[in-house]
Structures are given as structure tokens and as C-alpha cells.
N, C-alpha and C positions, 0 to 999 in steps of 0.2 A: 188166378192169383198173381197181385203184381210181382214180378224181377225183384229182386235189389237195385238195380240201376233204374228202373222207374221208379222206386221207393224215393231213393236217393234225390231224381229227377222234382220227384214233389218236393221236398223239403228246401231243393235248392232254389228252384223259381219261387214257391211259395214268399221268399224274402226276399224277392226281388233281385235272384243271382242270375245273370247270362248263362241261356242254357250250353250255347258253345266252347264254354268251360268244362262242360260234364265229360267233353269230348277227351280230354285228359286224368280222366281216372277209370283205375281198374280195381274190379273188387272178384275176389279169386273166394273159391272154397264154396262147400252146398251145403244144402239144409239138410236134415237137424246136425246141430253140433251137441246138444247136451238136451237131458229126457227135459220136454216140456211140449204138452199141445199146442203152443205159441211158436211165434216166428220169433223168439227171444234172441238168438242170434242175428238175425238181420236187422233187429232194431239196434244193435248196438254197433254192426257192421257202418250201416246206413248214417247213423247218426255223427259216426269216429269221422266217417268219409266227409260229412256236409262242414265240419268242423276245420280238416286238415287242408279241403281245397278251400275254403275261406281264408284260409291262412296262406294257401300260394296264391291267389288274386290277388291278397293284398299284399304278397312281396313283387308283384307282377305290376301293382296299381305304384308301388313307389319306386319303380324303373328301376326293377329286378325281372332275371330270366322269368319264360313260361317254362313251366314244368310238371312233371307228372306226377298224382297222387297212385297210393295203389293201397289198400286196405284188406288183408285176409283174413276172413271170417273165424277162422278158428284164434286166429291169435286176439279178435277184436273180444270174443267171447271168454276171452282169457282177461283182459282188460278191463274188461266189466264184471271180474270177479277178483281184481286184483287184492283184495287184502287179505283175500282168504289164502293167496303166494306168497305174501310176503315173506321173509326172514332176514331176522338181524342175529347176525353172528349164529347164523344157521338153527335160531330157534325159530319154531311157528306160533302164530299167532293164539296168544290166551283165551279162553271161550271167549267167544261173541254177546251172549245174551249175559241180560241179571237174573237170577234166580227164579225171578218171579215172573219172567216175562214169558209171552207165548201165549197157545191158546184153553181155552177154559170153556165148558156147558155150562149154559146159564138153566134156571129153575122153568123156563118156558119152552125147551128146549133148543135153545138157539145156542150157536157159539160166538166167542167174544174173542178178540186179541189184546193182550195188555201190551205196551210198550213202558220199560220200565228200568231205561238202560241209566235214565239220569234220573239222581235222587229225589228230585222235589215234585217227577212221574210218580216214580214208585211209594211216595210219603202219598202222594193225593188218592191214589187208588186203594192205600189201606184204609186212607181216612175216610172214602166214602163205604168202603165195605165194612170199618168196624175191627180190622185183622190185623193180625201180624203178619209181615214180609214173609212166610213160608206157605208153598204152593199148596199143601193140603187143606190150608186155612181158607185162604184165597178162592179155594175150591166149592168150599164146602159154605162159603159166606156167600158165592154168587148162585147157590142153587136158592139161595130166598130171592132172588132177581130174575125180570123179566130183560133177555138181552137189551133192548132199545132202551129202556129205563138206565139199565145202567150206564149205557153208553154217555146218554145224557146227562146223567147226574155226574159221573167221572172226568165231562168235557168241563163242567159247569165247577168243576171243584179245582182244575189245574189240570186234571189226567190226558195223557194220551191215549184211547182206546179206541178199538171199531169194533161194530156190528158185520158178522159175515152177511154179508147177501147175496143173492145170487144176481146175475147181470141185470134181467128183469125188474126185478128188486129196483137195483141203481137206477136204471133207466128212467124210471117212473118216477123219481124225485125230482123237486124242484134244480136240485143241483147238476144235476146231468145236464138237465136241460136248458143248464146257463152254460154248462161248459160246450156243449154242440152248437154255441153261437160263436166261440172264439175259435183264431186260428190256433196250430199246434204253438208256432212263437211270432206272440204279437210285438211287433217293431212300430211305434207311435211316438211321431215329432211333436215334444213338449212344450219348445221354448226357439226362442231368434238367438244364433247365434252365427258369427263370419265360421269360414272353413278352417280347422288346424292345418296345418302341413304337417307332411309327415316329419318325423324325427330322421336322422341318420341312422345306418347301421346297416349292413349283412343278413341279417335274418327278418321273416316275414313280420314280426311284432316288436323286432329292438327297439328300444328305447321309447314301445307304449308303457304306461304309467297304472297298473290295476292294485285297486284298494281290496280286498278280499275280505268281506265279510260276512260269511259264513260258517257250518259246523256240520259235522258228521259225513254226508258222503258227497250228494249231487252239487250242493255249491263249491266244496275245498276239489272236487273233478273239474268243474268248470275251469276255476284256477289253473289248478295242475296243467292244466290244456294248455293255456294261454301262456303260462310258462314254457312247455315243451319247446312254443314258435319265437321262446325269446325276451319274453314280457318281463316286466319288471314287476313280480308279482307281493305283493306287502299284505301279508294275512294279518288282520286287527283282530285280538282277542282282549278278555279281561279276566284278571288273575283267579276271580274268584266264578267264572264259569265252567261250568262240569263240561266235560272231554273226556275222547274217549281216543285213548293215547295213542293204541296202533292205528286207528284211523289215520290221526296227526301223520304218523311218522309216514306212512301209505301216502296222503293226499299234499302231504308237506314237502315232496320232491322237487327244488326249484325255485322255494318259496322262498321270503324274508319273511321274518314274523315278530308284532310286537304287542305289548300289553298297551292299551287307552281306556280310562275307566271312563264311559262312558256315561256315569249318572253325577258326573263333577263339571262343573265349567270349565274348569281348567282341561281335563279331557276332552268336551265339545272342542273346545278351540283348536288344540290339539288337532282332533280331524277334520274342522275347517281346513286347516294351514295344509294338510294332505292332501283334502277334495281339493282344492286351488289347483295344485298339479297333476291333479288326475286325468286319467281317457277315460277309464271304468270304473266306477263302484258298482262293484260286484255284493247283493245281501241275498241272505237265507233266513233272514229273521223272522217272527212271526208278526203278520200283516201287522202293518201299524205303529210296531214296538219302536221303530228307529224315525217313524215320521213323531212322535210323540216328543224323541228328544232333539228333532229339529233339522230331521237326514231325508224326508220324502224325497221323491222324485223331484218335484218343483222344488222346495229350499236346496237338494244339490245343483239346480240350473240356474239357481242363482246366484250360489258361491263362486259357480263354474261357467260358463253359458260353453255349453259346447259338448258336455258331458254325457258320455253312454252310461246311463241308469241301469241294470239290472237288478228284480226282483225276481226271486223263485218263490212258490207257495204249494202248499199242499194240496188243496182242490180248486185253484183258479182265483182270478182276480174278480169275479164275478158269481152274482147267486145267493146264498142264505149261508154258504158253508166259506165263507172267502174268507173270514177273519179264523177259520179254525187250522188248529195245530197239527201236524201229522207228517208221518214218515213213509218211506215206500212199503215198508212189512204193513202197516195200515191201511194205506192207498187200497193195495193187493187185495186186503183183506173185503175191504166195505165195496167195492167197482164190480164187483164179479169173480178177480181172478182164481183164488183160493176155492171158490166151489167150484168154481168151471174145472181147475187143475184135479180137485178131487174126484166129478161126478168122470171124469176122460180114466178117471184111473182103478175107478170100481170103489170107490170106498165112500163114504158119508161123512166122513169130517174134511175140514180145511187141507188143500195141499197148498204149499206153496211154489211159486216159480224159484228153477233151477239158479235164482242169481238175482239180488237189488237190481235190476234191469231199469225200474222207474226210474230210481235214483241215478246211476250210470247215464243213460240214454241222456235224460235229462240232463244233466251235468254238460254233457256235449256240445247239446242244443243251445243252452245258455252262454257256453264258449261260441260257438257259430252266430247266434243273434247278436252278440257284443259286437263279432268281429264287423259281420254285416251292418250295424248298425255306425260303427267306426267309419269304417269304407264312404257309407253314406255320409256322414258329417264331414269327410274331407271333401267330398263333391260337390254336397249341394247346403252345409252350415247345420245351422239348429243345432239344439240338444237333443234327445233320443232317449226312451225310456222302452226296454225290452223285457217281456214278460212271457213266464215258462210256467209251468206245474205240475207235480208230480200225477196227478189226476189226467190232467190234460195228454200227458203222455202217453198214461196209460190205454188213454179212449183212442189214441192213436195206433198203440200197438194190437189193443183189441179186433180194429178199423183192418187190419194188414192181412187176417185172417187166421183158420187153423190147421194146423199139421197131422193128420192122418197116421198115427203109431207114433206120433214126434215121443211121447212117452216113454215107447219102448228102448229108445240109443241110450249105448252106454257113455256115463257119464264121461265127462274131461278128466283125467287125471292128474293130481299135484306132477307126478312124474313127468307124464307126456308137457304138460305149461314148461316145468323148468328144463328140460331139457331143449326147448323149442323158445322161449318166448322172456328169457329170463337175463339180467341183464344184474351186474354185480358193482355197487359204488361205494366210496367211503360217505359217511356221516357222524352226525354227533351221537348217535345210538349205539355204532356199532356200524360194521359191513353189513349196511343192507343185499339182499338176493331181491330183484321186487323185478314186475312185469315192464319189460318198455314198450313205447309208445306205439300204437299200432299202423298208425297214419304213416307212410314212409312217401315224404315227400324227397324226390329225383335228385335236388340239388340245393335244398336247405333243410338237412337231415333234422328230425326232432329230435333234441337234448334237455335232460336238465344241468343246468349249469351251474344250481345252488345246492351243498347237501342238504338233507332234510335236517332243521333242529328243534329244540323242544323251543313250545312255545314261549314268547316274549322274550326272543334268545335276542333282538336287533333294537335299536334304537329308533323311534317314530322318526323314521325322515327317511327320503328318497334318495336313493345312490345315483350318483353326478350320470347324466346324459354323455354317454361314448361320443 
């Protein structure tokens, strides 16, 4: 079974990082940290790591000190569970799930996962079953369904749902086997562009330029990241998209954030006049949605020649399943993990992994591909389009291997996090208690510098270059 430091090793050359960089990071703490047959913690170890020393190369590449990264597993595992820590003005966080969401037997015996946290999920899956929003209806309307059926008709009507399968199962679909052609994170030069230089500033990412658009965990993580080292990070939302609040305020550490209606022309223009000054745009959108109103990859490198594209997607940019919608409790659900988690634990329904891990890890990776893909564009030009997947991840973390009793450790404790890993700021909510950063780079400490606020709390425009 690989190290963490071989883990880490792949990830880092995989995107073309000098391995003689690896030589300055330390990654502390052992496996398992929290009940899972997975290496869950060392994906999120490993992923924090490829992230935070990206971020000292490239305070290194703009003639700053070399310095040392160090990552401790337990607090990385605390990180990648961060919203479940959170507290504003010492409350914790409201349930997670909507009423209806979670898992159900369908009429052929199979199990089903609804996601159903935003309304116009939760409207599509009654509408294909005929029911009302309460789970015994829900219930009782999918024993006339045969799992796959529904899954298909729920995809086909707006729904986010999965089919549990087992690895096997996955494996053998056409989609698996588009994703076992791609790297973990593809870095592909799009477009001609001269090199930027870098900006001024003290920290590894002052005065980079990131557009932020995305929602819920893995793309607003990426963000959050890229702030941590400094960024000037501008989450685009619009007024009338569903959110999910504690999330915001969790992944909103750092940020600027502003409303753009993006189905107006006077909104496109809007984030033209944005992309013009950008490094990053950073999307989470569903494949398509934003090249439709005029944001692909290519129309950003032309507004921009020089620009790091990032996409994240649910099962890859590639295959029969690319255009489809989905979140990491899905992901989990339909790749294997959820039967694998159950058959390790004795039982016959769905288990899930100890932690959104897809979404987390992910988030990272797509922080680290920008950075890597940045790096590149000051050396050698072009534009750069960087692509991640929740899926893709997952086949990753699968790939790592499995823990022998990993099930049996007792879990992380809210206690044990804040006592050890917990970090106390003002904000527009309230005194946040939230988790800091686990990356502790030597001599450009990771901060955020912006409080969190509610959405479209800033004005669409970049704050002036230090």
C-alpha cells in the first residue's frame, strides 16, 4: 500500500511539479483517523499537501523564500469535514439534509439515493413519482419502480438521483471506462497567449485575480483555498439561486461575493469586464450551462488570452454520463462506495463514507491545478483549461486502496476538532468558531483576510492591486 508521501509524490509530478520540491513537506499522523474501509484521510491529507506546496512554489517562482509545507492528518481530516465544525455565535449547524432526501428500496429491490436539498430537485423527483414531499409517500411511490428506471426518468425530468451499485456494477459501464482514460487533474493548453508576470505582493497568490463560480462544497473549497494563500477571491452568484447558507458562510471565508444575473446582457457584460482581469475562473456549473451563455473555456480565452479555465463536474468531461448532474453523496452512492462501506460493515443497505471526501479532496485538487496551471502560464504563455470530477476522484481514492478494521476507529470528535484545530474570527453572521487551514506553510502562514458575508454583500468589481 502506497505512503502518503508516495501518494502525494503522484499527484505532484502527475502535473508536472519538480519532484525536488516534495523534499520540503512533512505530513505527520497515521491511518485511520475516522471509521471508514477507505484511506479517506489520506486523500484529504495528500490532496491539502499538493495544494499548499503549490502555493509555496509559486511564492518561490515570484522571488520569495523556499519554505516548508507540513500537513497533519488528523487536522486535514477535520478540514474536510469542516462544516459539520462550524459555529456562529456558538450555534451548530441546522440539519444538513431536506426531508426528503437520502436513501429509499425501490420495487426491484435495489436502493436509490434522492438528493433533494434544492427545490427544483426535490419538485422533479415528486413529479416523477406522482407524490408529495413526505418520505413515507416517496416510499411507498418507488416500490412501483424498478431502481434504474427511475433513476433515468428522475435524471430526464431535472432530478438529482443515483442508482446504488456495487464497484463491479460501475466498472462495467461505459462511464467508468471513459473515466480510466483520463488523468486525476487534466491541465490542457487551450489557446496563444505572451506570459503574465506575476503581480506584487508578500503572499504566495497576492494580488491573483479568481472569479468563483460555483455552489455547495468542492468548487466554494477550491476558492476558499486559493484565498487562504492570498487570492483575491470574488464568488459570482445570482439573487434568485438556491443556497445553502451554512455552507456559504463555511466556504465563504476570505471571499468577496457579488450578485451577476447571468441570463441579462447587461449581466454577461458584467462578467466579461471581470474575465478581462482575471487569472481564474473558477465554475461548478453543470457541463454546458455557462458555455451556452457565452463563458466555455474557449469564449474565456478570448476575452482573456492567458486565462486558467477551471471546470469541475460530476462524473468527467468525458463518456455518456459528462453532461450529467450530481453531487458527492451520489458520486458515493452509484461508483461503489456506499455498498463497499456497507458489505465491510455487515449490513445490506447503503453505508456512507465518514465525510463529502469527493467533494473536499476535490476541491483541493482544483485549487492545486489552477495554481499549477498559473505557474505554467507565467513560464511558458497560452491559456490553460484545468479539469477535475467528482467521480474521477473518487476512482482515485478507490485506486489508494483498503483499511483492514479502518471501520472499527472511533470516530473524530466535535470536541477533540475544537479543541485542537479550531480558529475563532469576526464576520457578518456572527463570531464564527470554524476549522483553519491545515496546510502550514513555514513562512507565508495561511490566513483569511476577508470575513465571511452573505451573499452579494460587494459590488461586481476587483479591489485595486496592492
Amino acid at each position: 500500500m502506497q505512503s502518503p508521501a508516495d501518494i502525494l509524490k503522484g499527484i505532484w509530478t502527475s502535473a508536472g511539479g519538480d519532484a525536488a520540491a516534495l523534499d520540503r513537506v512533512r505530513l505527520t499522523g497515521t491511518e485511520p483517523q475516522i471509521p471508514s474501509s477507505f484511506r479517506v484521510a489520506v486523500a484529504g491529507q495528500t490532496t491539502i499537501a499538493a495544494a499548499g506546496l503549490a502555493a509555496a512554489e509559486i511564492r518561490r517562482l515570484r522571488g520569495g523564500e523556499t519554505q516548508d509545507v507540513s500537513v497533519d492528518m488528523r487536522h486535514a481530516v477535520a478540514e474536510c469535514r469542516s462544516e459539520r465544525y462550524l459555529r456562529v455565535d456558538d450555534k451548530p449547524p441546522p440539519p444538513a439534509w431536506d426531508a426528503i432526501a437520502g436513501v429509499y428500496r425501490t420495487g426491484d429491490g435495489r436502493f436509490v439515493r434522492c438528493h433533494t436539498n434544492f427545490p427544483h430537485h426535490r419538485d422533479a423527483v415528486c413529479e416523477v413519482l406522482g407524490c408529495e414531499a413526505e418520505r413515507e409517500k416517496v416510499q411507498a411511490a418507488l416500490m412501483q419502480w424498478r431502481g434504474e428506471d427511475f433513476e433515468t426518468a428522475a435524471y430526464a425530468a431535472g432530478g438529482v438521483v443515483a442508482l446504488m451499485r456495487s464497484y463491479d456494477e460501475w466498472s462495467a459501464l461505459p462511464q467508468a471506462r471513459a473515466l480510466a482514460q483520463l488523468p486525476l487533474v487534466s491541465i490542457e493548453r487551450i489557446g496563444e497567449a505572451p506570459p503574465k508576470p506575476w503581480p506584487t505582493g508578500d503572499r504566495p497568490l497576492s494580488g491573483l485575480r479568481v472569479l468563483d463560480l460555483s455552489r455547495v462544497i468542492a468548487g466554494p473549497v477550491a476558492g476558499r483555498t486559493l484565498a487562504a494563500h492570498g487570492a483575491d477571491v470574488l464568488l459570482v452568484s445570482g439573487p434568485e439561486l438556491p443556497a445553502i447558507p451554512w455552507l456559504n458562510i463555511d466556504t465563504g471565508r476570505g471571499k468577496l461575493t457579488t450578485f451577476i444575473e447571468l441570463k441579462s446582457e447587461a449581466g454577461r457584460k458584467q462578467l466579461r469586464e471581470l474575465l478581462k482581469d482575471a487569472d481564474i475562473f473558477s465554475q461548478g456549473y453543470r457541463p454546458r450551462a455557462l458555455a451556452a451563455l457565452g463563458f466555455a473555456p474557449e469564449d474565456a480565452a478570448q476575452i482573456n488570452p492567458g486565462i486558467v479555465y477551471v471546470t469541475l463536474s460530476a462524473y468527467g468531461h468525458a463518456g455518456p454520463w459528462a453532461e450529467r448532474r450530481g453531487f458527492d453523496s451520489l458520486v458515493q452512492t452509484t461508483t461503489g462506495f456506499n455498498h463497499a462501506e456497507g458489505q465491510a460493515s455487515g449490513i445490506d443497505t447503503p453505508k456512507e463514507l465518514p465525510a463529502q471526501i469527493l467533494d473536499h479532496a476535490t476541491g483541493y485538487l482544483m485549487a492545486f491545478g489552477a495554481m499549477m496551471a498559473r505557474a505554467r502560464q507565467a513560464r511558458e504563455g497560452g491559456s490553460w483549461h484545468v479539469r477535475v470530477s467528482l467521480a474521477q476522484t473518487g476512482r482515485w481514492l478507490w485506486n489508494l486502496g483498503r483499511l483492514d478494521g479502518g471501520l472499527n476507529t472511533p470516530d473524530l470528535t466535535g470536541e477533540a476538532v475544537h479543541a485542537a484545530f479550531i480558529e475563532s474570527m469576526p464576520s457578518a453572521f456572527g463570531t464564527l468558531k470554524a476549522v483553519r487551514h491545515s496546510a502550514v506553510l513555514s513562512k507565508t502562514p495561511a490566513q483569511w483576510s476577508r470575513p465571511a458575508m452573505p451573499l452579494g454583500s460587494h459590488p461586481a468589481q476587483w479591489p485595486a492591486r496592492s
